[in-house]
VMD Tcl script that builds the backbone (N, CA, C; Angstrom):
set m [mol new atoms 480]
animate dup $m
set s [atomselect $m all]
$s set {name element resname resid chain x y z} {
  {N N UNK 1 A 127.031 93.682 76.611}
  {CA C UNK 1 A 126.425 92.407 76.959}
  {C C UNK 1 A 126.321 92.298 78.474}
  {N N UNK 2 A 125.078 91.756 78.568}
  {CA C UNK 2 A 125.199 91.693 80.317}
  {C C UNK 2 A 125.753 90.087 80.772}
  {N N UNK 3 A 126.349 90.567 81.987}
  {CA C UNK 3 A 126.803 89.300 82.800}
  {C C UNK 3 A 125.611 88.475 83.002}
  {N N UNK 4 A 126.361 86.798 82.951}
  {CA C UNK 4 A 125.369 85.899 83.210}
  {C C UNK 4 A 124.722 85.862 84.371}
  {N N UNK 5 A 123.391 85.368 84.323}
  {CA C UNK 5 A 122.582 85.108 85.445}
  {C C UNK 5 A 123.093 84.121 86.518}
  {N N UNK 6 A 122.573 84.422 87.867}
  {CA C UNK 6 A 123.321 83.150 88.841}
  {C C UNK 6 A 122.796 81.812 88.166}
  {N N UNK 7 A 121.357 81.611 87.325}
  {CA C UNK 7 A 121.038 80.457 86.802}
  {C C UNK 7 A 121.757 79.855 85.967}
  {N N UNK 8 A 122.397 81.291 84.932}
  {CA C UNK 8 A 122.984 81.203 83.978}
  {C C UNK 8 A 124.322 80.164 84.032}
  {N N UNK 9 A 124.782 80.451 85.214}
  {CA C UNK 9 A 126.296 80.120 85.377}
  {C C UNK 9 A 126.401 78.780 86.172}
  {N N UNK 10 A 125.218 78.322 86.596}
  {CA C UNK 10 A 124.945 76.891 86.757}
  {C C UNK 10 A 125.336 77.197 88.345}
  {N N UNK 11 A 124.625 78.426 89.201}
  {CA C UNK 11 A 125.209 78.084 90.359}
  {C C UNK 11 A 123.908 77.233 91.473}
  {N N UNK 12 A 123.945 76.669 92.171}
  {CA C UNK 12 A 123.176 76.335 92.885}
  {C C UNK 12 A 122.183 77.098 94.159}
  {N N UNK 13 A 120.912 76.759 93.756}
  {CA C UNK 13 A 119.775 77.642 94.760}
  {C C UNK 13 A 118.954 76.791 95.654}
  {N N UNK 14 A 118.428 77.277 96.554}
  {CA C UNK 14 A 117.782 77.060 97.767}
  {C C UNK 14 A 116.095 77.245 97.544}
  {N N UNK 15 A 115.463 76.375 97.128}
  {CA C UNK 15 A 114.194 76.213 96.737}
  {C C UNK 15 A 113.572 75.466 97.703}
  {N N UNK 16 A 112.502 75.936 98.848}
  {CA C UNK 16 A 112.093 75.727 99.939}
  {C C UNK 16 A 110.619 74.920 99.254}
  {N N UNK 17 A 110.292 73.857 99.126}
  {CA C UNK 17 A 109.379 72.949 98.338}
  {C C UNK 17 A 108.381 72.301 99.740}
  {N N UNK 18 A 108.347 72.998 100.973}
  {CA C UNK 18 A 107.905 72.203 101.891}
  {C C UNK 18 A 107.713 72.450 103.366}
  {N N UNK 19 A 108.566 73.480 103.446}
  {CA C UNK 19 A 108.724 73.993 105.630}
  {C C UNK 19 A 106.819 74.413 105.679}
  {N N UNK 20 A 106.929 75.293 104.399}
  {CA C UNK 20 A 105.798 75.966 104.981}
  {C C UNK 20 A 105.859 76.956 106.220}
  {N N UNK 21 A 104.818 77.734 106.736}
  {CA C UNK 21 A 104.752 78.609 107.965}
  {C C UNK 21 A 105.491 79.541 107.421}
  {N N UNK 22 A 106.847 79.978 107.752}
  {CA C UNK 22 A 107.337 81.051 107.428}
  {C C UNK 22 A 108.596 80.952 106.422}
  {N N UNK 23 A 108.674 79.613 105.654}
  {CA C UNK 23 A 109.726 78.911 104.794}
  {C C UNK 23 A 110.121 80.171 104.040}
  {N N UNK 24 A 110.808 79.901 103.359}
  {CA C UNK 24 A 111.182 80.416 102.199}
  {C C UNK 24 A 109.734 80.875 100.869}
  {N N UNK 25 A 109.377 81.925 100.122}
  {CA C UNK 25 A 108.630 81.489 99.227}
  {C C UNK 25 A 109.149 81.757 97.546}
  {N N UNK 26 A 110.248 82.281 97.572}
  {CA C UNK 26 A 111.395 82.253 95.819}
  {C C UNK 26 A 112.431 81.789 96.708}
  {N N UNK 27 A 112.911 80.865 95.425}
  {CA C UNK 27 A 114.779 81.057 95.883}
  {C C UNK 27 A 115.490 81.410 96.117}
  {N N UNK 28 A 116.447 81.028 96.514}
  {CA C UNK 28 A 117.824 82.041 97.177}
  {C C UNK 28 A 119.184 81.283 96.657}
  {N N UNK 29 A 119.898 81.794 96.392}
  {CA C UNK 29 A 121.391 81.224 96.349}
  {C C UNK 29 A 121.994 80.695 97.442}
  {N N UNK 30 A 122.094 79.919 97.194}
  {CA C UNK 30 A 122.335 78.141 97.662}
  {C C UNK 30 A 123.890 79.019 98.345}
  {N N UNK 31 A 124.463 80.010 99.242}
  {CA C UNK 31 A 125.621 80.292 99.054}
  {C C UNK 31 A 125.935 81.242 100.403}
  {N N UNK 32 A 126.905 80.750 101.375}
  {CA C UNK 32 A 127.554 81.254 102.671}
  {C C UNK 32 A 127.164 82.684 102.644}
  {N N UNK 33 A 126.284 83.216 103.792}
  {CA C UNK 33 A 125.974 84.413 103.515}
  {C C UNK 33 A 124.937 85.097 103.053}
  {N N UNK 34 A 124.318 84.545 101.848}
  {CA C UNK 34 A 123.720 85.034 101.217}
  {C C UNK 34 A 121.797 85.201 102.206}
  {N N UNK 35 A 121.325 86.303 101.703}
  {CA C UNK 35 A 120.442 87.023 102.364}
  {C C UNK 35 A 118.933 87.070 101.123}
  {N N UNK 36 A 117.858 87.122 101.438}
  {CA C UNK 36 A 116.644 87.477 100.727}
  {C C UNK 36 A 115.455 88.007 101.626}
  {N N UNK 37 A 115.010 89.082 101.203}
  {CA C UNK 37 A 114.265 89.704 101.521}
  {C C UNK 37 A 112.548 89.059 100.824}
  {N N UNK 38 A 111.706 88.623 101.651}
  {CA C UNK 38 A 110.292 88.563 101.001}
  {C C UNK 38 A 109.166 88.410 102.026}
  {N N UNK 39 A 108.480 89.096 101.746}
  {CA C UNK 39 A 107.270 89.909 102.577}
  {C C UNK 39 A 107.575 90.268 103.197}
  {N N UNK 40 A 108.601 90.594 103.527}
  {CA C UNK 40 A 108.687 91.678 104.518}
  {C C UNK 40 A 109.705 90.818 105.882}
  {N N UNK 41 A 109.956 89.708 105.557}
  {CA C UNK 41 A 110.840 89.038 106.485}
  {C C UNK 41 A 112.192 88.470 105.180}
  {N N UNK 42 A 113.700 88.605 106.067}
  {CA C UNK 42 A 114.951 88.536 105.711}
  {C C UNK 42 A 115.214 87.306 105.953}
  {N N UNK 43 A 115.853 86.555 105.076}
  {CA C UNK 43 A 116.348 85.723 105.551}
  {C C UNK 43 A 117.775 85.280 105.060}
  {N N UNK 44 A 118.317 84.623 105.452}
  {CA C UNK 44 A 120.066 84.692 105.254}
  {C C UNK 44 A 120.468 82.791 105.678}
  {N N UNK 45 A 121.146 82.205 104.806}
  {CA C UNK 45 A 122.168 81.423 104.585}
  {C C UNK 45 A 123.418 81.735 105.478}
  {N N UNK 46 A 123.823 80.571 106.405}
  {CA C UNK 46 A 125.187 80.590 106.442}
  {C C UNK 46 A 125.583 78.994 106.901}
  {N N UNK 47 A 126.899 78.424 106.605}
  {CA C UNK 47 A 127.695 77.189 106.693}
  {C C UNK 47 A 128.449 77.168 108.021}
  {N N UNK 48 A 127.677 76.046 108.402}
  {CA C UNK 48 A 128.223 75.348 109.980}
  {C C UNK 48 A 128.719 74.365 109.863}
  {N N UNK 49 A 130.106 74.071 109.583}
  {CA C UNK 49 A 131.257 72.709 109.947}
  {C C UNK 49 A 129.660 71.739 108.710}
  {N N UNK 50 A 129.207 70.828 108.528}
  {CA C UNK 50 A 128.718 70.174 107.346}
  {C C UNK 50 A 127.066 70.366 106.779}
  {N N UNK 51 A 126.981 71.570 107.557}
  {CA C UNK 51 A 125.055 71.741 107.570}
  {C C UNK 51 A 124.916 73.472 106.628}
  {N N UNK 52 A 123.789 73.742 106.203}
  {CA C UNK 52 A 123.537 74.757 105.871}
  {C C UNK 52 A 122.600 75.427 106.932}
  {N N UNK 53 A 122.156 76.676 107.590}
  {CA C UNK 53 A 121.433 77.137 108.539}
  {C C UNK 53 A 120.478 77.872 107.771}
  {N N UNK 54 A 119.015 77.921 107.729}
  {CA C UNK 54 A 118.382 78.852 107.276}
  {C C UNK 54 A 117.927 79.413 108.639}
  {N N UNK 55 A 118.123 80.869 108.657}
  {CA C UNK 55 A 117.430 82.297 109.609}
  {C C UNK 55 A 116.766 82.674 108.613}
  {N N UNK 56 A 115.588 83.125 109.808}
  {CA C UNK 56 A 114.692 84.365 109.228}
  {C C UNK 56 A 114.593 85.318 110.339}
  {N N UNK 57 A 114.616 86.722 109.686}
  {CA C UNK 57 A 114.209 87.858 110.455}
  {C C UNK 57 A 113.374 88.708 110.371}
  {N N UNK 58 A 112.514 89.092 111.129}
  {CA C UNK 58 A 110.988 89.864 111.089}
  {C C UNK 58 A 111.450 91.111 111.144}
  {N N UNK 59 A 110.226 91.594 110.852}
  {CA C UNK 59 A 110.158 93.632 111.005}
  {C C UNK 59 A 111.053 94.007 112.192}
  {N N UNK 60 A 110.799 93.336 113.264}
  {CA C UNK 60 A 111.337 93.407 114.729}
  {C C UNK 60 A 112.419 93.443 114.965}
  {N N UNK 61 A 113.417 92.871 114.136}
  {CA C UNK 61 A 114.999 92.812 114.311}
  {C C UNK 61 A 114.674 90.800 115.068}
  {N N UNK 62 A 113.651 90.522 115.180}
  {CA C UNK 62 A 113.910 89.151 116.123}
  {C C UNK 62 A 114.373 88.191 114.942}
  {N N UNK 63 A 115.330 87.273 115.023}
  {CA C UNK 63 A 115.436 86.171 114.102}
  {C C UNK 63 A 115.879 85.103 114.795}
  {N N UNK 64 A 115.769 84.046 114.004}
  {CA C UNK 64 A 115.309 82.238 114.475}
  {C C UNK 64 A 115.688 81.408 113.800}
  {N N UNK 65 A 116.322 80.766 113.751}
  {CA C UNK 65 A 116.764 79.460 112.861}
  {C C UNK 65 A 115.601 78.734 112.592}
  {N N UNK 66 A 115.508 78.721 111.241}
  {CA C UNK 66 A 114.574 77.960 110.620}
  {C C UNK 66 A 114.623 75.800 110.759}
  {N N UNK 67 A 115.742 75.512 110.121}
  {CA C UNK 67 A 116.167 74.554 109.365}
  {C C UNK 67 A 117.525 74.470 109.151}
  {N N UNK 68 A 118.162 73.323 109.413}
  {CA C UNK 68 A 119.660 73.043 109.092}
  {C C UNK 68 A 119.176 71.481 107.937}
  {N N UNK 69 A 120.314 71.362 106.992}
  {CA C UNK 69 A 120.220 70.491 105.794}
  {C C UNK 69 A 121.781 70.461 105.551}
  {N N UNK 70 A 121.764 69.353 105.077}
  {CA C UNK 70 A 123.016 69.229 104.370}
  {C C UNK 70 A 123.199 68.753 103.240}
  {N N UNK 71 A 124.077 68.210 102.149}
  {CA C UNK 71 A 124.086 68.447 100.923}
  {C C UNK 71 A 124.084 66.863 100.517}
  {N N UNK 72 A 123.936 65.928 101.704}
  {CA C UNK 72 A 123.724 64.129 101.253}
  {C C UNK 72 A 122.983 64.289 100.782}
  {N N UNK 73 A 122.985 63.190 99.281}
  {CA C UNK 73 A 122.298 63.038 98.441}
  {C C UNK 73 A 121.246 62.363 99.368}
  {N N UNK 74 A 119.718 62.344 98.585}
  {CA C UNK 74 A 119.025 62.013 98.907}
  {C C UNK 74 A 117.935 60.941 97.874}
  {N N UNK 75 A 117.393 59.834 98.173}
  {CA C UNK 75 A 116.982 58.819 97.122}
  {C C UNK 75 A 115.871 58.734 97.249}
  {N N UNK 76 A 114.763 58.590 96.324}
  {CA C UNK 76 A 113.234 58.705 96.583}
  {C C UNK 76 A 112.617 57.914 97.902}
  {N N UNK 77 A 113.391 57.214 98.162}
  {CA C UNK 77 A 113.279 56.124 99.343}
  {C C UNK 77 A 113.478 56.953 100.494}
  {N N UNK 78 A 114.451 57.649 100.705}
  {CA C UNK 78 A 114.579 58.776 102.049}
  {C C UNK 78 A 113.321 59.430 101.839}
  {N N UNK 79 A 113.304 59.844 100.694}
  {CA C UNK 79 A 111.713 61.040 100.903}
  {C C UNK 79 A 110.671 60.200 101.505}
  {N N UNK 80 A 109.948 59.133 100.895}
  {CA C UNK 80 A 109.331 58.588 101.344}
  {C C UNK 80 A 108.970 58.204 102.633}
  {N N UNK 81 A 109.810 58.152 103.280}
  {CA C UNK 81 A 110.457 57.943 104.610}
  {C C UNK 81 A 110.016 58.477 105.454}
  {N N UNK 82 A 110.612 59.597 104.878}
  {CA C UNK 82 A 110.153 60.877 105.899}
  {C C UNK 82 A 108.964 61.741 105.574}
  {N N UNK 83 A 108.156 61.299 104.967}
  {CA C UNK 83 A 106.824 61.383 104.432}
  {C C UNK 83 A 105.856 61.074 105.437}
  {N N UNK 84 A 106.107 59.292 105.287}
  {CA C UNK 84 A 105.176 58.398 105.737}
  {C C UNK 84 A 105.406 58.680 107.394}
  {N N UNK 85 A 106.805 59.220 107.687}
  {CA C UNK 85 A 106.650 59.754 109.224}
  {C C UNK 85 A 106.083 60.372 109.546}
  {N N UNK 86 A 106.140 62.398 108.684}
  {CA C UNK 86 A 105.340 62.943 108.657}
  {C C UNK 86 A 103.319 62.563 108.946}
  {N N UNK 87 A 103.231 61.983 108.263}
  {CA C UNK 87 A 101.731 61.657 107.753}
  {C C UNK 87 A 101.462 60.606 108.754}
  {N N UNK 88 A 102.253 59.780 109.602}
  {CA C UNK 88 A 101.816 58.670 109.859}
  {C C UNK 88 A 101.934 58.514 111.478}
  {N N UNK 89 A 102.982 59.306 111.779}
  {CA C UNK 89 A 103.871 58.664 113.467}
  {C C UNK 89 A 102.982 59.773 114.258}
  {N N UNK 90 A 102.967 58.966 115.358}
  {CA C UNK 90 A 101.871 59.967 116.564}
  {C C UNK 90 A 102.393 60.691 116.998}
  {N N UNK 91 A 103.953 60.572 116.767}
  {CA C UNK 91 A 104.729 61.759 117.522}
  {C C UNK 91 A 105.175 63.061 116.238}
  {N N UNK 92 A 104.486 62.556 114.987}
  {CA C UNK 92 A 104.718 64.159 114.505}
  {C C UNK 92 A 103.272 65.236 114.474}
  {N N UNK 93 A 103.991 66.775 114.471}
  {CA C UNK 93 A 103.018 67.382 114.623}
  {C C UNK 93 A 102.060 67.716 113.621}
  {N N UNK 94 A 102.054 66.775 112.112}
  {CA C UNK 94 A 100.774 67.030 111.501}
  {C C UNK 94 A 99.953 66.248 111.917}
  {N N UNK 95 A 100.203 65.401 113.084}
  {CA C UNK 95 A 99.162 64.105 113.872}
  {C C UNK 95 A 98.652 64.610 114.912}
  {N N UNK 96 A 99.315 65.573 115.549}
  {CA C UNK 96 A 98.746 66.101 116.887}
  {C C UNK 96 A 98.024 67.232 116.948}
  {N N UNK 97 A 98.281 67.928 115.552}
  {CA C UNK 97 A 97.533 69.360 115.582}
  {C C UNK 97 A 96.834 69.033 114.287}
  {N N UNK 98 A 96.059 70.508 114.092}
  {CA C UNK 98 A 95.156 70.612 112.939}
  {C C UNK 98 A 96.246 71.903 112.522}
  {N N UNK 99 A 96.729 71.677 111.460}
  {CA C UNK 99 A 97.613 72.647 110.456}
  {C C UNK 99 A 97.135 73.093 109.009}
  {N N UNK 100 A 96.781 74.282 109.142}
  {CA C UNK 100 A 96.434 74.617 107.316}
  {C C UNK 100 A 97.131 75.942 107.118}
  {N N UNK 101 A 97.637 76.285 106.070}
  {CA C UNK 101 A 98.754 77.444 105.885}
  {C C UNK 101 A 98.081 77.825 104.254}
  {N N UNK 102 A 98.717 79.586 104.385}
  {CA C UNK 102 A 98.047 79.835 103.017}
  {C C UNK 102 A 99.135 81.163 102.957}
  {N N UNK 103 A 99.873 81.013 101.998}
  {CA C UNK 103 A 100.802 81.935 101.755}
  {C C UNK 103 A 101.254 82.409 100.098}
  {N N UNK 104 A 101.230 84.007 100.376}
  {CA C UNK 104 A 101.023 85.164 99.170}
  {C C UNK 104 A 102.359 85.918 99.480}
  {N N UNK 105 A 102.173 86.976 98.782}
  {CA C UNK 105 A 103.269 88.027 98.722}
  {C C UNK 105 A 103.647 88.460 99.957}
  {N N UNK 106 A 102.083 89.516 99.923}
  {CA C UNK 106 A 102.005 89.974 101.034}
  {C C UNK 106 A 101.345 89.404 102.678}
  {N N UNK 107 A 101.107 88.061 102.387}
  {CA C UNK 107 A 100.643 87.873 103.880}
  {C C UNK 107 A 100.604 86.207 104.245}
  {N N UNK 108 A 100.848 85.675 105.033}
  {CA C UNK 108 A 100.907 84.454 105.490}
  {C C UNK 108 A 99.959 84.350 106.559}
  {N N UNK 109 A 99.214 83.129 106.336}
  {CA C UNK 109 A 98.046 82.856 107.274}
  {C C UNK 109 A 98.153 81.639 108.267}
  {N N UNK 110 A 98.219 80.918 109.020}
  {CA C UNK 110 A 98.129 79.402 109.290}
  {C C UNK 110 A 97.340 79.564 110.721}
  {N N UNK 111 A 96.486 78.657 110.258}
  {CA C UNK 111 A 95.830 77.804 111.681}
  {C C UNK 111 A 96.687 76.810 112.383}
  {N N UNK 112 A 96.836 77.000 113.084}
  {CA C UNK 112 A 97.444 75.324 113.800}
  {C C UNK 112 A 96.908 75.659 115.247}
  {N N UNK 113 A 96.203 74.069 115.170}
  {CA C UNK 113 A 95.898 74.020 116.601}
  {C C UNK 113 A 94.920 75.082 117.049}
  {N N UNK 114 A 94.601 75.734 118.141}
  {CA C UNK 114 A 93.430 76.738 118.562}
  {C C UNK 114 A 93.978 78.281 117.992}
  {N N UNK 115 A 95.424 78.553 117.330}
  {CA C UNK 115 A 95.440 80.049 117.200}
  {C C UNK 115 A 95.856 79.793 115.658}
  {N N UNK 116 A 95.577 81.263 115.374}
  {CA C UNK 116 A 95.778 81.748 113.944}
  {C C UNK 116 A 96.539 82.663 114.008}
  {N N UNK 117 A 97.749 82.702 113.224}
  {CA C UNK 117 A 99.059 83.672 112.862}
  {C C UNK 117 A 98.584 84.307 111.711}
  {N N UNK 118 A 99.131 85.422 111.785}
  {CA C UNK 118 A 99.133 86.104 110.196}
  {C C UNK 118 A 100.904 86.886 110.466}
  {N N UNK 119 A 101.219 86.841 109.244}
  {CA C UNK 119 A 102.171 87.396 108.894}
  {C C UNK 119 A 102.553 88.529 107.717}
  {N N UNK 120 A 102.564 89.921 108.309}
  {CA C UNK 120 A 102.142 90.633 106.907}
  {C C UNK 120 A 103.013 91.930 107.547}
  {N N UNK 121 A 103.990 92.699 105.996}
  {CA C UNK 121 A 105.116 93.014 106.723}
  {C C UNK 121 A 106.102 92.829 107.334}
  {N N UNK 122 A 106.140 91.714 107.598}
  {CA C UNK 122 A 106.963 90.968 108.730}
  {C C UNK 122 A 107.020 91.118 109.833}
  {N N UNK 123 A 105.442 91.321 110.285}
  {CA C UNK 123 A 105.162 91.161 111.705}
  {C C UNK 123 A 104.097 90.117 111.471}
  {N N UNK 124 A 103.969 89.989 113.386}
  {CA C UNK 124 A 103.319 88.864 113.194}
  {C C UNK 124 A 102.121 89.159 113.889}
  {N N UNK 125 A 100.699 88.397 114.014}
  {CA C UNK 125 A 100.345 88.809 115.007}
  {C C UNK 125 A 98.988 87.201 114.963}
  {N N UNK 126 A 98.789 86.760 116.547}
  {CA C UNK 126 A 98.357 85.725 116.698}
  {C C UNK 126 A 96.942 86.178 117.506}
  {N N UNK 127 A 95.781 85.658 117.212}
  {CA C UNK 127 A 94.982 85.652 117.614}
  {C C UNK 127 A 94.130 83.848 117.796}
  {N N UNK 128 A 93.917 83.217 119.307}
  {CA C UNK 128 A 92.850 82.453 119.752}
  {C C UNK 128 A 92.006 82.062 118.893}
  {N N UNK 129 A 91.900 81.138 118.858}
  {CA C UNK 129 A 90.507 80.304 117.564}
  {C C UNK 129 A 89.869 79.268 118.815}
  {N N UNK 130 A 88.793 79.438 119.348}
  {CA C UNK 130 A 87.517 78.712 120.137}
  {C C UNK 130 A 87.582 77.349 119.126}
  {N N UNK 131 A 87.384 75.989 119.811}
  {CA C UNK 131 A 87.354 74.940 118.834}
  {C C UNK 131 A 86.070 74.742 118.449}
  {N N UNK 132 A 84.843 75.739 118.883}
  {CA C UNK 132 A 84.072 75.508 117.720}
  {C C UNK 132 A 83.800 76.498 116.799}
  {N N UNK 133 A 84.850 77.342 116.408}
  {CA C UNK 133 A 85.059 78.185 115.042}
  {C C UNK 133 A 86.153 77.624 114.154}
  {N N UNK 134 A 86.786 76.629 114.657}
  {CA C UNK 134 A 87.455 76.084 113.525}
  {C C UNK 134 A 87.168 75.852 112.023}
  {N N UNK 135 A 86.105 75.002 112.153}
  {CA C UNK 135 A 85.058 74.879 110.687}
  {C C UNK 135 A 84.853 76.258 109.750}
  {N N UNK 136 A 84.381 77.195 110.706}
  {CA C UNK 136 A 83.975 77.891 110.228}
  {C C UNK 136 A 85.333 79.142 109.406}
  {N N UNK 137 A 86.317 79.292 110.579}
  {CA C UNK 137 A 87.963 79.863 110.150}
  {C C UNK 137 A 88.843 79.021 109.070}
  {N N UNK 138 A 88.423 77.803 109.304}
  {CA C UNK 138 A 88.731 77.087 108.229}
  {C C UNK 138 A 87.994 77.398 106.699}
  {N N UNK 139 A 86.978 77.858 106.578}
  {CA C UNK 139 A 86.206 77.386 105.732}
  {C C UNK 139 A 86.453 79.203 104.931}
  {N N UNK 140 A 86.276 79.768 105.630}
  {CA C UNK 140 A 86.777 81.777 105.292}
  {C C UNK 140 A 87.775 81.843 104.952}
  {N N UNK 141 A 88.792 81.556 105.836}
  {CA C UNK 141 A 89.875 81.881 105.255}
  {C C UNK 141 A 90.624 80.972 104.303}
  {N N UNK 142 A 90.688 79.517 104.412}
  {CA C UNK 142 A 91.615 78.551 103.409}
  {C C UNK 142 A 90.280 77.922 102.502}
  {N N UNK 143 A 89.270 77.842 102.560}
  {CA C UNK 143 A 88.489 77.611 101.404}
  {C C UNK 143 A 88.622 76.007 101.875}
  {N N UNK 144 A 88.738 75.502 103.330}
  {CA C UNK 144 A 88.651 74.163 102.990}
  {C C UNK 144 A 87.375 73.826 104.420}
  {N N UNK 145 A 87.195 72.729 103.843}
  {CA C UNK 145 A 85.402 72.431 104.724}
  {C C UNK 145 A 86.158 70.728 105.242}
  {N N UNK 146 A 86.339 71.345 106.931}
  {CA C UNK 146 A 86.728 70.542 107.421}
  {C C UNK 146 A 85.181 69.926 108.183}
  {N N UNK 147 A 85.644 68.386 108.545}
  {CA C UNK 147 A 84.572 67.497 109.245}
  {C C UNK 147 A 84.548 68.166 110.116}
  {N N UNK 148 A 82.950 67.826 110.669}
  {CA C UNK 148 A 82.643 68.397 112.421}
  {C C UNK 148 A 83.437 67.580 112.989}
  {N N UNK 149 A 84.318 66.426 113.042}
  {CA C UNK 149 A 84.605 65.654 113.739}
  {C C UNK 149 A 84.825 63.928 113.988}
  {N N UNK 150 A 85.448 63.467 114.889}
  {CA C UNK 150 A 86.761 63.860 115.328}
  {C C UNK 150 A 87.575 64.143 114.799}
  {N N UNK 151 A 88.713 65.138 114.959}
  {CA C UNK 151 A 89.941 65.094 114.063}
  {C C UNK 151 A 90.837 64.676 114.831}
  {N N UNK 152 A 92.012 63.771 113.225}
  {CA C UNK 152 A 93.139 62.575 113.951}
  {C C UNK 152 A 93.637 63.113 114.927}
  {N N UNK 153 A 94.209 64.655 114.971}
  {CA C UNK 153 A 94.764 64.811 116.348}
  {C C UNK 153 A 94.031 64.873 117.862}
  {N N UNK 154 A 92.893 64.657 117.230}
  {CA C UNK 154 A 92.237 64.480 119.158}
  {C C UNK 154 A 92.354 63.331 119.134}
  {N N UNK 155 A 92.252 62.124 118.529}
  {CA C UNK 155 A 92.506 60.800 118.833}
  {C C UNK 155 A 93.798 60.813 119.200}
  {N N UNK 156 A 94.693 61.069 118.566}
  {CA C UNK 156 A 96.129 61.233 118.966}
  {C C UNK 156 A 97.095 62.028 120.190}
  {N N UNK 157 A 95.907 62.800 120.823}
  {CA C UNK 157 A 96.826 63.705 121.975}
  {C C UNK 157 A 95.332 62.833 123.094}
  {N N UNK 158 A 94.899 62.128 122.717}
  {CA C UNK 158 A 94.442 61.017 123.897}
  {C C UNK 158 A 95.378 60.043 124.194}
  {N N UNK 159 A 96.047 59.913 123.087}
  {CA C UNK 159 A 96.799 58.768 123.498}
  {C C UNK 159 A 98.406 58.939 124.484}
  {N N UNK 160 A 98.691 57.954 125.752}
  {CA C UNK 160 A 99.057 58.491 126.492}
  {C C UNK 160 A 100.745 58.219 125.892}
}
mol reanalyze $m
mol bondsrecalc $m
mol representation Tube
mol addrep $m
């Protein structure tokens, strides 16, 4: 008979529902230490005095702290919260930039702002986007047909 699964045994996992860019894309065990390998970038768990740390590490040996979290419960009302910040406050960066992300096995894409990342292997490599190929980089690579214009973040990085 085989030993139970980590699901099996009711242990707790790390299901990244949201960073995006270079998040997590399967789970990981929720557990001091613990490490996952996907596309080609590592990433590893470890416990700081009341926070959890997510690192990731590229082809390169370079790694970066992702995200620290901790284990307070949280009530649909916090999400919300920090939603409507997200989506709403001039000082976050889905207000100031133009952000679209598109992520597979093998390769991670995102526009933000004038450059485009790709991530494949676990390297990276960034190339300049002219702001009037946006539409068009938008439209090739993420399948989405953005307005000629204005977008919220130029109203928003006018403001002083």
């Amino acid at each position: 008979m085989d030993p139970p699964s980590p699901a099996e045994r009711g242990d707790a996992w790390l299901a990244d529902v949201g960073f995006g860019g270079i998040g997590l894309l399967e789970p990981m065990p929720l557990r001091d230490g613990a490490s996952s390998e996907q596309g080609g970038l590592t990433y590893r768990l470890r416990r700081e005095a009341h926070v959890w740390v997510l690192s990731m590490r590229d082809a390169d040996a370079i790694e970066s702290d992702l995200y620290e979290f901790s284990e307070d419960p949280q009530t649909p009302g916090d999400v919300a919260v920090a939603n409507h910040y997200t989506s709403t406050h001039p000082d976050s960066i889905f207000r100031r930039t133009l952000t679209i992300q598109r992520a597979s096995r093998d390769e991670r894409t995102i526009l933000r702002g004038d450059a485009l990342t790709r991530y494949r292997e676990g390297r990276m490599t960034e190339e300049p986007i002219a702001r009037e190929r946006l539409c068009d980089v938008a439209r090739a690579l993420f399948g989405v047909e953005l307005p000629s214009g204005p977008f919220v973040f130029d109203e928003t990085a006018s403001d002083p």
